[in-house]
C-alpha positions in Angstrom: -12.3 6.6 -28.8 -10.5 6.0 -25.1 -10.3 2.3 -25.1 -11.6 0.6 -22.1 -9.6 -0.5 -19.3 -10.6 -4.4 -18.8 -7.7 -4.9 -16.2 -9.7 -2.9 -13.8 -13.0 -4.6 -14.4 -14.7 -7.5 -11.8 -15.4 -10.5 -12.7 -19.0 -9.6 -13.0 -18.3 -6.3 -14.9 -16.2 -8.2 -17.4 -19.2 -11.0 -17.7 -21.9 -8.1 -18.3 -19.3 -6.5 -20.4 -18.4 -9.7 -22.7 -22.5 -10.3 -22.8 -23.8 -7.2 -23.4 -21.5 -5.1 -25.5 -19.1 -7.6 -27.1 -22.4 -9.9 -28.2 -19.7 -13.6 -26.4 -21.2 -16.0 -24.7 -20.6 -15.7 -20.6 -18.1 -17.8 -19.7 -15.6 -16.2 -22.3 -15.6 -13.8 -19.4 -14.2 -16.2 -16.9 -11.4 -17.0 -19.8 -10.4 -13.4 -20.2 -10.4 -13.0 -16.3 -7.7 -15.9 -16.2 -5.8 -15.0 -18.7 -5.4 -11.0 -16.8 -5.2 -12.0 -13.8 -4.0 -15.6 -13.3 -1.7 -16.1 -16.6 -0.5 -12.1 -16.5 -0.8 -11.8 -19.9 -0.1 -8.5 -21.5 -1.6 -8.8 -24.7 -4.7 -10.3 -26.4 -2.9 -12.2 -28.8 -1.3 -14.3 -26.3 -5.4 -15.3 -25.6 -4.9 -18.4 -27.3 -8.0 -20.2 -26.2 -10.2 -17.5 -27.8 -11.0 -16.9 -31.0 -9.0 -14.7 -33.8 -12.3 -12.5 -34.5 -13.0 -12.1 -30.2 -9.2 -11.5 -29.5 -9.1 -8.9 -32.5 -12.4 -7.5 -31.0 -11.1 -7.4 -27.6 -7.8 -5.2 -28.9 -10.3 -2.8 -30.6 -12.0 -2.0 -28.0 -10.3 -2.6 -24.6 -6.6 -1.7 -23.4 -4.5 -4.4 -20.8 -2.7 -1.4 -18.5 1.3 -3.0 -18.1 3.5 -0.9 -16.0 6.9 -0.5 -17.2 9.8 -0.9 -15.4 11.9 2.5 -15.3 14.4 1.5 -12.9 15.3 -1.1 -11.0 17.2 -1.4 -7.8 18.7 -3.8 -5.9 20.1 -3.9 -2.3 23.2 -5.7 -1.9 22.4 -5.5 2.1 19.5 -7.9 2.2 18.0 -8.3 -1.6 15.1 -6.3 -1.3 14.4 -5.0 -4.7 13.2 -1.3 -5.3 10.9 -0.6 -8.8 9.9 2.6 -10.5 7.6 1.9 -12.7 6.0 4.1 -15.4 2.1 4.3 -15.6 0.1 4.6 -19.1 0.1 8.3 -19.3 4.2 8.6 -18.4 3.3 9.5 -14.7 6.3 7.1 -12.3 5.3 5.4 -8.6 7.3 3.6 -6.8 6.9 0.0 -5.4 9.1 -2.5 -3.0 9.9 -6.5 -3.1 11.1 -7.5 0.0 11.7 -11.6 1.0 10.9 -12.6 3.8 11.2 -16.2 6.4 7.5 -16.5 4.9 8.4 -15.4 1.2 8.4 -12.8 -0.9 6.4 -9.8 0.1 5.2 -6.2 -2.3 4.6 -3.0 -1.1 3.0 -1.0 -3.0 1.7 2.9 -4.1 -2.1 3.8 -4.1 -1.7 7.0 -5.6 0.5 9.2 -7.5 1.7 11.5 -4.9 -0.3 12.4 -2.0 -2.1 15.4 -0.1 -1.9 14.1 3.5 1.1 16.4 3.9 3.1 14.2 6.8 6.2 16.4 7.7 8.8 13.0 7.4 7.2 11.8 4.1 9.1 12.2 0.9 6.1 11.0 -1.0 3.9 14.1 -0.3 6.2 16.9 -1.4 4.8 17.2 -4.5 0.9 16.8 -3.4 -1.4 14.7 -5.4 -0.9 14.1 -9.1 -4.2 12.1 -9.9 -5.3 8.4 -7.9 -4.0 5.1 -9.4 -6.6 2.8 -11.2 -7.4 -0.9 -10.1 -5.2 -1.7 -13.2 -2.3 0.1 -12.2 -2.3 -1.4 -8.3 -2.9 -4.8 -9.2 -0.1 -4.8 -12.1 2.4 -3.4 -9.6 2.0 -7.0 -7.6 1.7 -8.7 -11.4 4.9 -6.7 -12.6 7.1 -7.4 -9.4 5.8 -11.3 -9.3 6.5 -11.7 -13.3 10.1 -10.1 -12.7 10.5 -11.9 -9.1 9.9 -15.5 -10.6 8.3 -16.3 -7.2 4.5 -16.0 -6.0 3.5 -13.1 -4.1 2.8 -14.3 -0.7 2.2 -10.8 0.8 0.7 -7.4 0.7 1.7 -3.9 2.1 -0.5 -0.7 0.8 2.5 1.5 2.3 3.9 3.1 -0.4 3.0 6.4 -2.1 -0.3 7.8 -1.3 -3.2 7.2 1.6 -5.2 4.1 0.6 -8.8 5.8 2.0 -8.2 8.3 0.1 -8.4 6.2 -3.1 -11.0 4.2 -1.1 -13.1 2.6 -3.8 -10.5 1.4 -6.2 -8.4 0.2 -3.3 -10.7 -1.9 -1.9 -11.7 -3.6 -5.3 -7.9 -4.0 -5.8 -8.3 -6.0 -2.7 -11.5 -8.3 -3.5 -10.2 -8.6 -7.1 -6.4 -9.9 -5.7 -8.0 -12.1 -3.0 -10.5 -13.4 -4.8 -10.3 -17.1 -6.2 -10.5 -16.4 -9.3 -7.3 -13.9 -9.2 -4.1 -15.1 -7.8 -6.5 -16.1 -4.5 -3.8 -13.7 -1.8 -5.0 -14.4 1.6 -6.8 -11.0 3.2 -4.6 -11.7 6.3 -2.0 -11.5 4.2 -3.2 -8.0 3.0 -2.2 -4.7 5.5 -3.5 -1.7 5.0 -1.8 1.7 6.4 -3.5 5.0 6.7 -2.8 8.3 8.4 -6.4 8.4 9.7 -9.1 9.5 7.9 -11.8 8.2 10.7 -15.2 8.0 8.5 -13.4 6.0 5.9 -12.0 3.5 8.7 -15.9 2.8 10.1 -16.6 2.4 6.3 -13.6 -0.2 5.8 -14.7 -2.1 9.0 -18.0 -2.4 7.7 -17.3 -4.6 4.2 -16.1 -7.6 6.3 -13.0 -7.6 4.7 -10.1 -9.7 7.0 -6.7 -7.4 6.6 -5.0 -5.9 8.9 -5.3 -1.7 9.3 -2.0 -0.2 10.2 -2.5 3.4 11.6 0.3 6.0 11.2 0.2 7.3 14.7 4.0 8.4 15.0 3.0 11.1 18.2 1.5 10.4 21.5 -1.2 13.6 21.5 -2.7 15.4 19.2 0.0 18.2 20.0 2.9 17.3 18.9 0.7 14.3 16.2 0.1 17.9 14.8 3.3 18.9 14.1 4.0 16.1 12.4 0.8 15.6 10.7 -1.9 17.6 9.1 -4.1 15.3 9.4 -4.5 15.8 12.6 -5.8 19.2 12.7 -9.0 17.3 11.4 -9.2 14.4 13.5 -8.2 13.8 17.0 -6.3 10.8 18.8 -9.0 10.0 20.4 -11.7 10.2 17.2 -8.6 7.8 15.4 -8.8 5.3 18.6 -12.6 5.0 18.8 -12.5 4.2 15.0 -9.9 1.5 15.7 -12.0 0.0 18.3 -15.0 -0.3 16.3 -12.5 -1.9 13.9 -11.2 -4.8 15.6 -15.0 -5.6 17.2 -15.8 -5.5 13.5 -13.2 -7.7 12.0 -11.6 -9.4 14.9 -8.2 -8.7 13.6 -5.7 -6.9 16.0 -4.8 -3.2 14.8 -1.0 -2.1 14.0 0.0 1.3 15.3 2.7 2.3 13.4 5.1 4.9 15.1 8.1 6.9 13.2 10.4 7.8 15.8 12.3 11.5 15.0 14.6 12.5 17.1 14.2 15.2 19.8 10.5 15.1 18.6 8.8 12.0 20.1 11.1 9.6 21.2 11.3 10.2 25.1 10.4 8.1 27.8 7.7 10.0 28.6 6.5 10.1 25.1 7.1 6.1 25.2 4.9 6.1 28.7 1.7 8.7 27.5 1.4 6.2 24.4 1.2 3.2 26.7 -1.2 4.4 28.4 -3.5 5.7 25.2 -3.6 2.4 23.9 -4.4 0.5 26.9 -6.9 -2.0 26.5 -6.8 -1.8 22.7 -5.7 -5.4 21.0 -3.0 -3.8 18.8 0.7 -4.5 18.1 2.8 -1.0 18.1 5.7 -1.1 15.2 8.3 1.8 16.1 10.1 2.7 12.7 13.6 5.0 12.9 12.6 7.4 10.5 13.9 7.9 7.4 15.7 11.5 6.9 15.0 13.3 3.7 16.8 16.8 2.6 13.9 18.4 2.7 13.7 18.7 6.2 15.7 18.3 9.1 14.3 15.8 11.0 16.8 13.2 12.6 16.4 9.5 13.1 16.5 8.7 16.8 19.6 7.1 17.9 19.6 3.2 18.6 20.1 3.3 22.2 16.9 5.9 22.2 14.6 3.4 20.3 15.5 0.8 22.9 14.9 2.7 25.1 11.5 3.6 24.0 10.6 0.1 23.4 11.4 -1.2 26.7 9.1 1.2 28.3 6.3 0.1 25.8 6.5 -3.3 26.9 6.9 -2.7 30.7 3.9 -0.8 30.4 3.0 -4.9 28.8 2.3 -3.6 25.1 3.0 -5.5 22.3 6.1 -4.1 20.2 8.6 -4.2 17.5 11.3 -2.2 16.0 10.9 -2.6 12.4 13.6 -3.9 10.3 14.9 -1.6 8.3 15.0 -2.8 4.6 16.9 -1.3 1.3 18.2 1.6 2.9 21.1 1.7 0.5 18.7 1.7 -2.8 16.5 4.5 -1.3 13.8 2.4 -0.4 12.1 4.4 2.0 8.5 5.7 0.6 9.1 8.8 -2.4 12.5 8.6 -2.4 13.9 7.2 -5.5 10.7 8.8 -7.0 11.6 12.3 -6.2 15.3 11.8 -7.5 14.3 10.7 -10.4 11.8 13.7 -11.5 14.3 16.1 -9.7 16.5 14.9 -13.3 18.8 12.1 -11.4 18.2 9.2 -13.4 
């Protein structure tokens, strides 16, 4: 018999669960919910407010999903911390600390692999393996927090896989990791980054959740956003940009555009000036990013003097902008890396 998986359950599903099928009393629900998801335990016996016969019932029946740390890497540019952590059934994702003026902030994989296909991305080379279980996202933030010392105090869905495509379990990841009875992480504190998928963005803006989307732009028209991105042989600039505008008169919250900038690609001025202009009027902060070069392809990062470039033009045009800060770039921190490497056989 598969054991049940009591790391991914709600609060309510664990108290209809405790009720119903383990014959307990309610509010031995809210004491297992603690010890998961407050305490980080890994195992029932370290329950010790429960009883022998209840914890012995509990490790019958249910499972506590750990990730375990494969590999571990550490920058010695700026401390950011790179993990490879193995899930249940021997399958490896990737995940990111990163300490910031405001403390220590995880970025983490929604899937194992992914199918959206963007050209630049390391993490889709190998397609979609299966999605990741609530467990398995939540214990990448437990995992990294336990080995950190220090309290999570942000939350990046960046890493391997698009989020809407995993949309149910990532958004009770969310709920479950905000809530108050979890470790109580701040939604605003919470981003969210897709490539797109416009019916699952109207869906997102529509649970009055309060993080922030980030949308993979990375192309100012649906011509070149093509070459770059399948995804964009399904949905259009404009189809992405009505979405976004329904989702800040939603939520309220200001929308991130993130843009990789490849050399020779999409980093001209007039690149720079035709993505002013589409996002005029929107209340949205544009992040350029110097792409990160993989062997796979032979895309180049844009040279320095080109992103500035770029980013003056942006904000003569008076949008908001910054470059991002480039972070573990000597532990292979960009998204898939250190993942491919390792089931290419260097470990």
């Amino acid at each position: 018999m598969d054991k049940i998986d009591i790391k991914s359950m709600t609060k309510q599903e664990l108290e209809e669960y405790v009720t119903a099928c383990l014959g307990e009393k309610k509010f031995r629900a809210g004491q297992i919910y603690d010890w998961l998801h407050v305490r980080l335990v890994d195992d029932f016996s370290q329950m010790t407010n429960l009883s022998l016969a209840l914890r012995e019932k509990l490790d019958q029946n249910c499972r506590i999903t750990s990730l375990k740390i494969v590999r571990k890497l550490v920058s010695g540019i700026d401390g950011t911390v790179k993990y490879l952590f193995e899930l249940p059934d021997r399958r490896v994702i990737e995940s990111v600390l990163m300490y910031y003026h405001h403390g220590p902030s995880v970025c983490i994989s929604s899937q194992v692999g992914c199918r959206m296909g963007c050209r630049f991305c390391a993490s889709t080379l190998g397609g979609l393996e299966r999605q990741m279980q609530v467990s398995e996202m939540l214990d990448e933030v437990y995992a990294i927090q336990k080995d950190c010392g220090k309290r999570i105090s942000s939350l990046v869905i960046m890493g391997t896989g698009e989020p809407l495509d995993n949309f149910d379990n990532v958004v009770t990841m969310i709920r479950m990791l905000s809530g108050k009875d979890g470790l109580n992480l701040s939604q605003r504190n919470i981003t969210l980054s897709t490539c797109g998928l416009v019916p699952k963005i109207y869906e997102l803006a529509d649970l009055d959740l309060s993080i922030t989307l980030a949308l993979s732009l990375h192309a100012p028209n649906d011509e070149k956003r093509r070459q770059l991105m399948p995804i964009a042989n399904t949905y259009s600039i404009d189809q992405i940009l009505q979405a976004c505008r329904y989702y800040i008169e939603k939520t309220g919250r200001r929308v991130t555009f993130e843009y990789s900038l490849v050399q020779g690609e999409n980093d001209s001025l007039e690149d720079a000036r035709e993505l002013a202009g589409r996002l005029a009027g929107l209340n949205c902060h544009i992040n350029l990013i110097p792409v990160n070069p993989i062997e796979e392809r032979n895309y180049r990062q844009s040279e320095r003097a080109a992103v500035e470039r770029f980013k003056n033009v942006l904000e003569k045009c008076g949008r908001n902008v910054t470059i991002r800060r480039e972070m573990g770039r000597d532990i292979q921190a960009a998204c898939g890396q250190l993942r491919k490497r390792y089931l290419k056989g260097d470990r």
